[in-house]
C-alpha positions as CSV (number, residue, x, y, z in Angstrom):
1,X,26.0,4.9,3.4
2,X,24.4,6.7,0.4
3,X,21.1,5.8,-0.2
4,X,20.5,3.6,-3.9
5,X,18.2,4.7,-6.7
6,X,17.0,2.7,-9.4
7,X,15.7,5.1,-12.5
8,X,13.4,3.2,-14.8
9,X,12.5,5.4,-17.4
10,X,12.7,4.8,-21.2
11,X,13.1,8.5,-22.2
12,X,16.9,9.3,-22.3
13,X,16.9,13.2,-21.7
14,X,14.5,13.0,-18.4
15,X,16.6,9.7,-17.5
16,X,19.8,11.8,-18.0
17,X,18.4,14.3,-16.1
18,X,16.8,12.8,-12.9
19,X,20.4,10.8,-12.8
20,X,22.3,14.2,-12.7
21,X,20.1,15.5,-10.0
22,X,19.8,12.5,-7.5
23,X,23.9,11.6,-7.9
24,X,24.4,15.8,-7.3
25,X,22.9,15.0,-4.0
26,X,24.7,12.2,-3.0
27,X,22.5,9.2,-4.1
28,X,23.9,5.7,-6.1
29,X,21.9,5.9,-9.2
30,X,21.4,2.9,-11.9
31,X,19.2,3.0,-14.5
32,X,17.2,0.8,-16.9
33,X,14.9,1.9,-19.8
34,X,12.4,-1.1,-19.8
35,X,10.2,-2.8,-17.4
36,X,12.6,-6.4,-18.0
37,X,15.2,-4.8,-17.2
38,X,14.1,-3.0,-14.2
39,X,13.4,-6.5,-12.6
40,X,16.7,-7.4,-13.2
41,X,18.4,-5.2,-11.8
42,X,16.3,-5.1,-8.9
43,X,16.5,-8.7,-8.5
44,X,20.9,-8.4,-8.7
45,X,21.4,-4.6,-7.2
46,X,18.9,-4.4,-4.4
47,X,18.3,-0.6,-4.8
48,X,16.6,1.2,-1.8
49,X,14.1,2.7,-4.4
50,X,13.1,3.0,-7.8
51,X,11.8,5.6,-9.6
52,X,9.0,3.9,-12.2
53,X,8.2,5.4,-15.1
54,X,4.4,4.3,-16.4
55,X,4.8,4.6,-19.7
56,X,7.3,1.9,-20.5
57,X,7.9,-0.5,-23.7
58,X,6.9,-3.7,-24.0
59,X,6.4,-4.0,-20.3
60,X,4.8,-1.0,-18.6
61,X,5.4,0.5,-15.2
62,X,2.1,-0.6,-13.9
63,X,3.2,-4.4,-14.7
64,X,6.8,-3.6,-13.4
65,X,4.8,-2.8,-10.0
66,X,2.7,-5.7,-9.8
67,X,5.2,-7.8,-9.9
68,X,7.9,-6.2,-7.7
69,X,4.5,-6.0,-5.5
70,X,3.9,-10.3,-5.9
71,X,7.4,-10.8,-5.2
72,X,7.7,-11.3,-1.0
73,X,11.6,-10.0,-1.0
74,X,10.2,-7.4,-3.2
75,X,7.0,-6.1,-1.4
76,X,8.0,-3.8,0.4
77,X,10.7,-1.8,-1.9
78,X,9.7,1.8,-1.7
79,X,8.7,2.5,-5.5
80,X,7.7,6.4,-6.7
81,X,5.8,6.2,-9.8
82,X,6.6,8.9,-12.8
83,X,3.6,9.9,-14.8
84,X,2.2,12.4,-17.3
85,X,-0.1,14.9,-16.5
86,X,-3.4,13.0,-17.8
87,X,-2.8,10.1,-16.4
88,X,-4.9,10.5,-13.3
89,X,-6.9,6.9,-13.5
90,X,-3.1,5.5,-14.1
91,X,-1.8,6.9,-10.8
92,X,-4.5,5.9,-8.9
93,X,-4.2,2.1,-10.5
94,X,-0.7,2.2,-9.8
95,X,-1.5,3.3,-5.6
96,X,-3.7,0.2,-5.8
97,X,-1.2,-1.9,-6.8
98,X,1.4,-0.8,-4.1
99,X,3.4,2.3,-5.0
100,X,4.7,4.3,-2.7
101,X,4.0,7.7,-4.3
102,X,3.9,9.7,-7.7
103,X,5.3,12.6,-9.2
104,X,3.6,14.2,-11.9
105,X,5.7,14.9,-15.2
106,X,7.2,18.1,-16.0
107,X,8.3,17.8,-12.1
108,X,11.3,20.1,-10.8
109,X,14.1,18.9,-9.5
110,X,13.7,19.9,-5.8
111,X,10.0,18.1,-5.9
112,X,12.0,15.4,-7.1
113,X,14.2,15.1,-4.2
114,X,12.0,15.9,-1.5
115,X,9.6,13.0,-2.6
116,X,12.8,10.9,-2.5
117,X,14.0,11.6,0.2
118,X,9.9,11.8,2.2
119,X,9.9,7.6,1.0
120,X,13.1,7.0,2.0
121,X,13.1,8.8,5.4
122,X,9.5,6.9,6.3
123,X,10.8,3.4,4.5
124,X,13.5,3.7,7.5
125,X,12.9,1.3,10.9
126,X,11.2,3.0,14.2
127,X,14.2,1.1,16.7
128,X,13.5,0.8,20.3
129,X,9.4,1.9,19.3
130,X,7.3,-0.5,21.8
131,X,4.6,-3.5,19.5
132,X,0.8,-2.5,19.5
133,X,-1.5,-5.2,20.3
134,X,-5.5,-4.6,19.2
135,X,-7.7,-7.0,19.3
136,X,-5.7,-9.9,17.1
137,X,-4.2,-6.9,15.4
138,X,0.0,-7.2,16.5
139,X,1.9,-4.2,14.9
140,X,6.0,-4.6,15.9
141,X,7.4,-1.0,14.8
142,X,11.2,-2.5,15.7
143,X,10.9,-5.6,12.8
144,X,7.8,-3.7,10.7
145,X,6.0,-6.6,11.1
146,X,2.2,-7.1,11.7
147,X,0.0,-10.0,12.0
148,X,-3.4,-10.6,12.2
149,X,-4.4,-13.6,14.5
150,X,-0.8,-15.0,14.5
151,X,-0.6,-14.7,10.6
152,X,2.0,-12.6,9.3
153,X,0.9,-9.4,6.4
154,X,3.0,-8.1,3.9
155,X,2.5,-4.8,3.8
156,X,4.1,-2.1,2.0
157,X,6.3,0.6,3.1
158,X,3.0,3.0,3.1
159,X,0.7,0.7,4.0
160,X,2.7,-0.1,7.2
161,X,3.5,3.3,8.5
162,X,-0.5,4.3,7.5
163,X,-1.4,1.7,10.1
164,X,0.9,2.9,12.6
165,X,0.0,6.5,12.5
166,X,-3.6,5.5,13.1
167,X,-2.5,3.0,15.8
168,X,-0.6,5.9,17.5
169,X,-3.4,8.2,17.6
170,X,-5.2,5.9,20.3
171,X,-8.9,6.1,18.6
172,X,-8.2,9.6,17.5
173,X,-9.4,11.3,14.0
174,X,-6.7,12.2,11.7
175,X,-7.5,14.0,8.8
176,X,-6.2,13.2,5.1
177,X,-4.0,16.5,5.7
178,X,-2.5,14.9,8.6
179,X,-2.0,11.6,7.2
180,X,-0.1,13.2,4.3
181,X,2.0,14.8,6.0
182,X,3.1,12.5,8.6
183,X,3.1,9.3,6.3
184,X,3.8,11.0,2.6
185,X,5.7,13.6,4.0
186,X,3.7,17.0,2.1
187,X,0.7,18.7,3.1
188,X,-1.1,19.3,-0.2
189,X,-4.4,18.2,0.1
190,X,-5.0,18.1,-4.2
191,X,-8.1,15.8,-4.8
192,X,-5.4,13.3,-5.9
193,X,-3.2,13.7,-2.9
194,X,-6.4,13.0,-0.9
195,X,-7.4,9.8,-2.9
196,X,-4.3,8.9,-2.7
197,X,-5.0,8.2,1.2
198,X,-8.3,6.7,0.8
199,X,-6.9,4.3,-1.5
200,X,-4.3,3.2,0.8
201,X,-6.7,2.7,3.4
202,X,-9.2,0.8,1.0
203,X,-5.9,-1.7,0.6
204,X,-4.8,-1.8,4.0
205,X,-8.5,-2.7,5.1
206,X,-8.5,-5.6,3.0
207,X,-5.1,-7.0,4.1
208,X,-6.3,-6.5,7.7
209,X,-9.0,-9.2,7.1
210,X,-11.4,-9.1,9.9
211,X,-9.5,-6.6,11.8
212,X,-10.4,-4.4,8.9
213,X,-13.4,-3.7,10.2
214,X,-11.5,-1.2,12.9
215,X,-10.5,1.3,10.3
216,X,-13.2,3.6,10.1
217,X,-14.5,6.7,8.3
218,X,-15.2,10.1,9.8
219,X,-17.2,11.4,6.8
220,X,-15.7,14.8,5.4
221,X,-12.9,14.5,8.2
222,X,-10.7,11.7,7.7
223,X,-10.1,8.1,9.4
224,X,-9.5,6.8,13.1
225,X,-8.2,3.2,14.2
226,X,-11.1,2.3,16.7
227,X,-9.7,-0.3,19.4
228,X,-12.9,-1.4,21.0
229,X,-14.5,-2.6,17.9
């Protein structure tokens, strides 16, 4: 079944466009061109990813994320951010508020895809892939669920498979290269693509609690998931 793409985006030519592309490869594409209406048809369509503009009316993309973020049958929706070229401190907000990815505006239209298709491919389940149990730290690959002494996380789609790559590597370093290639799916290390690791591991430490404390630094290296601490 063909995966489904909501396009938010307010501009009609680069709405047009993005449209054309995604349906030439086989995706269901809908559309909205505000923020309200995004959540609407989220809400009643059940896409398997949107594509978020920032810049939005009335509404903006970083709102439209919060709240599809808030939202517990939302939280884990895959969401790719679209921004401009400036808007660094914007893409970064919109990382700490959940998304996915970005794709920096003028993008071409195979970047496009293979960003798609890298969120979708990793927002897919792991069947048959045994649970990790560390410390009070339960991560179930089969149902993507984790808990933290008995209490269930919502985690995002990143967030979740972050955690798993670390949990895989046994105590392990992985560098930010690695990590963005096995959880982003591109190698790039660009100062943003980098920070866009260490802000998903700032989240994920806080929504770990007191396991938290097991995600660690390896200064000018990367990070490693220590399971004696």
């Amino acid at each position: 079944m063909a995966s489904r793409v909501l396009i938010v985006e307010d501009e009609r030519d680069i709405r047009d466009l993005v449209l054309f592309h995604l349906e030439r490869e086989g995706f269901q594409v809908s559309s909205a061109s505000s923020g309200e209406e995004a959540l609407r048809q989220v809400r009643h369509a059940g896409p398997d990813l949107v594509l978020l503009d920032l810049m939005l009316p009335a509404m903006g993309g970083l709102e439209v994320c919060r709240k599809l973020r808030q939202d517990p049958a939302t939280a884990a929706l895959p969401i790719v951010m679209l921004t401009a070229k400036g808007d660094e401190v914007d893409r970064v907000l919109g990382l700490e508020l959940g998304a996915d990815d970005y794709i920096v505006k003028p993008f071409s239209p195979k970047e496009l895809l293979a960003r798609v298709r890298a969120v979708l491919r990793r927002a897919k389940l792991a069947p048959g892939a045994p649970a990790i149990a560390i410390g009070t730290l339960a991560i179930d690959p089969g149902t993507r669920t984790v808990t933290v002494q008995g209490a269930p996380l919502t985690l995002t789609h990143k967030e979740f498979e972050l955690l798993g790559a670390l949990a895989d590597a046994q105590g392990r370093v992985l560098s930010r290269e690695f990590l963005l290639d096995r959880v982003w799916g591109y190698s790039r290390a660009s100062e943003i693509e980098s920070r866009t690791v260490d802000v998903h591991v700032r989240r994920l430490r806080v929504k770990l609690g007191p396991e938290g404390r097991r995600i660690l630094t390896v200064k000018s290296v990367g990070y490693r998931l220590d399971p004696e601490s």
